[in-house]
C-alpha positions in Angstrom: -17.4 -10.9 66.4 -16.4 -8.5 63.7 -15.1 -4.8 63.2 -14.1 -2.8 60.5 -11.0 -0.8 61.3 -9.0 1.6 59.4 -5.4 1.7 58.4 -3.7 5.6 59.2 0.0 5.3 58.1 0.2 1.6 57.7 -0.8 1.0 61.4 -3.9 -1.2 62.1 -5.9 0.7 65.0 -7.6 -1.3 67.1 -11.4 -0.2 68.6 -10.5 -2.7 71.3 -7.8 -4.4 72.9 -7.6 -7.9 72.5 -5.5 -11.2 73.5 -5.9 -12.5 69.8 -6.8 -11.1 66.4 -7.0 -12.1 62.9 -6.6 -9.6 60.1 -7.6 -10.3 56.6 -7.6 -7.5 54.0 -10.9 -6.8 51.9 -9.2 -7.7 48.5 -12.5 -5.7 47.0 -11.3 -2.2 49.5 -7.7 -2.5 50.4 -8.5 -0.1 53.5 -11.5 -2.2 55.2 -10.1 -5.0 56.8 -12.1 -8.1 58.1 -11.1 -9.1 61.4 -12.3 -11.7 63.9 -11.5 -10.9 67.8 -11.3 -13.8 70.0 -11.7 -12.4 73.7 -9.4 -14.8 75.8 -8.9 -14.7 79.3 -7.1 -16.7 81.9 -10.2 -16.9 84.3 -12.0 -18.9 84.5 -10.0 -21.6 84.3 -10.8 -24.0 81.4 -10.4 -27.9 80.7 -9.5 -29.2 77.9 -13.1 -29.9 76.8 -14.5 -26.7 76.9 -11.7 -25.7 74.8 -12.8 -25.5 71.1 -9.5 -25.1 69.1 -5.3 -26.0 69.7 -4.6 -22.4 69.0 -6.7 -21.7 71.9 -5.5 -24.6 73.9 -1.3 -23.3 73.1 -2.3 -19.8 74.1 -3.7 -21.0 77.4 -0.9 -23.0 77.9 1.3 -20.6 77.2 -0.1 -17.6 78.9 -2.1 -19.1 82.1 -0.6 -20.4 85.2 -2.8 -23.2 85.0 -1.8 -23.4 81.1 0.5 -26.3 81.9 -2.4 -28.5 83.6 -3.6 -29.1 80.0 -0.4 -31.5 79.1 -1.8 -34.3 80.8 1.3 -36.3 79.4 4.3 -33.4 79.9 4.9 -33.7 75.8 4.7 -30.1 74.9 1.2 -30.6 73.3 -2.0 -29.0 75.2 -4.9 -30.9 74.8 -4.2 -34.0 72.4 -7.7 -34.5 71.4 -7.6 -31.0 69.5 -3.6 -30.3 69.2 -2.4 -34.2 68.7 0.6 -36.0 70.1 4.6 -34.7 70.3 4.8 -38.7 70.9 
């Protein structure tokens, strides 16, 4: 998903709130901004393979109180087949 926003005194304004945003200024029209809005949210609860990236996989671990189910091996590493080994 994408929106446009618009800067007013150097403060992003958000049409939404979100758990996670990217912001990447139009280098063509310093005030339209390209951002991507990822809508993350502790239920349900997800497994490792319906999880499609690490940064996803960290923030559930990190923000869920399931999070910590996705370090099958307790190294500090969710989900090794997308975030690797601390091994």
């Amino acid at each position: 998903m994408q929106r446009l926003l618009k800067v007013a005194a150097g403060v992003l304004l958000a049409l939404t709130p979100v758990s996670a945003l990217a912001v990447e200024q139009s280098p063509a029209n310093p005030e339209v901004y390209r951002v991507e809005v990822a809508q993350i949210s502790c239920q349900p609860r997800k497994t490792c393979g319906k999880i499609r990236s690490c940064q996803e996989a960290r923030w559930y671990m990190n923000n869920c109180s399931w999070g910590g189910r996705l370090d099958g091996d307790s190294d500090g590493a969710p989900c090794e087949r997308l975030c690797g080994s601390n091994n």
